[in-house]
N, C-alpha and C positions, 0 to 999 in steps of 0.2 A: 504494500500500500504506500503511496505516493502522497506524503504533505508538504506542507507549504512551511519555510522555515519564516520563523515570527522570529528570532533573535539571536545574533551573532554576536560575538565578542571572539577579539585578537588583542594578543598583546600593542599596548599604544608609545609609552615612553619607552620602550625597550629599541624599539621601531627606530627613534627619532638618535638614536645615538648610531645602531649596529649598520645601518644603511650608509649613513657617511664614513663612518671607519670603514667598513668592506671598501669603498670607492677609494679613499686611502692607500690602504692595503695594496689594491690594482696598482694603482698607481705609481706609486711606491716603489714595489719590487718590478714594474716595466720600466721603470728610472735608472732604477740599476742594473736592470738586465740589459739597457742600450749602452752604459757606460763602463760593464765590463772588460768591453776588448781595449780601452782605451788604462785600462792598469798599467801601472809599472811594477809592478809586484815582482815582474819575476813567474809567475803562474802563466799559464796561456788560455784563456776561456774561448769558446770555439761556441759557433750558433746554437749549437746543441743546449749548450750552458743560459745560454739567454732564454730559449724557448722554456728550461725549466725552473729559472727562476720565474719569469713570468705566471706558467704554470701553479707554482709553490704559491704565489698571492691570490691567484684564483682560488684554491684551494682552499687558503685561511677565508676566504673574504666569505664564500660560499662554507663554509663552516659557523661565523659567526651570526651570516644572514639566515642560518638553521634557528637560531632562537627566536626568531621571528613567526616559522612555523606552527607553531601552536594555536587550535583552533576550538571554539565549542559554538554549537550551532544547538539550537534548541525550539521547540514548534509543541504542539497541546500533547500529542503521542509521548517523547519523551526528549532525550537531550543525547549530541551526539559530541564526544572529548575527541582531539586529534594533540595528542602531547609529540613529544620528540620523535617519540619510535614506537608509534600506531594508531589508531582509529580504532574505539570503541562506542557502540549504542546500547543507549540504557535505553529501557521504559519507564514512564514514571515511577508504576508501582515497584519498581525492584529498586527505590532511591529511598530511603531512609532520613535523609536530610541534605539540602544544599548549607555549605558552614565556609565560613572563613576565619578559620581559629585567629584567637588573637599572637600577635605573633610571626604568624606566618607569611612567606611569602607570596603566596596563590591561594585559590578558594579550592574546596575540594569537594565530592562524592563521598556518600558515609553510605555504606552497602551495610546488606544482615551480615552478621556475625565479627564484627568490627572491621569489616574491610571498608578501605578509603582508593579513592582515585583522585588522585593530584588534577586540577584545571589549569595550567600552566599560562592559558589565554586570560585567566584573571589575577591578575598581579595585585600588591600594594604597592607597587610604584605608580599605576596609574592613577592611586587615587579617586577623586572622584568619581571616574570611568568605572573601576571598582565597585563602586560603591554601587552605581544605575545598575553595575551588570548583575551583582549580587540581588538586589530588589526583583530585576523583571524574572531570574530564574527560580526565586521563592516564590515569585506569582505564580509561574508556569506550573511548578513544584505541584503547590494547594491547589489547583484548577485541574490536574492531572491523577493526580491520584486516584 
């Protein structure tokens, strides 16, 4: 069955730092990967070398723009978590509580028998953002059940 998502939350401040560092990053090691051959080191760096440093900053850049990736999407059915490394969907009724301990970093899923799932897309950095996204998925929560 096919519904309509009513509400999305992604990480926001995390966004506003990891995007311009990855461009950085590029940057960066393409800098020095053009001015390699121009060492006096003593070393001899050969195209090969340039393409992998270049490589190596893609690499970081597109590692750091992974924490970006974390998603929850949530609609009257249930709520669907996209953390680092997977995608899970809940139905309401198997959801115990939506909580954002105090303390903690992100809000999380409180499953039967004390199990939690981390929401990595709601942070306390963001703040108020936080706060709205916490609100609309206790609504969803109480209206789902």
């Amino acid at each position: 069955m096919t519904t309509t998502v009513t509400f999305t939350a992604r990480p926001h401040r995390i966004r506003l730092f990891a995007v311009p560092l990855a461009a950085v990053l590029v940057a960066a090691f393409t800098v020095v990967a053009l001015l390699l051959k121009d060492s006096n080191t003593g070393v001899r760096f050969h195209t090969s070398d340039q393409v992998a440093m270049v490589g190596i900053g893609l690499v970081l850049a597109l590692a750091i723009l992974w924490s970006t990736w974390p998603r929850v999407r949530a609609d009257a059915d249930g709520i669907e978590v996209r953390n680092l490394l997977g995608l899970r969907r809940f139905a309401w009724s198997e959801i115990r509580h939506v909580s954002f301990p105090d303390g903690a970093r992100w809000a999380r899923l409180e499953l039967p028998a004390d199990e939690y799932i981390p929401m990595l897309a709601i942070q306390s950095l963001d703040g108020d953002r936080a706060v709205a996204a916490m609100r609309e998925l206790r609504r969803l929560h109480r209206e789902g059940r």
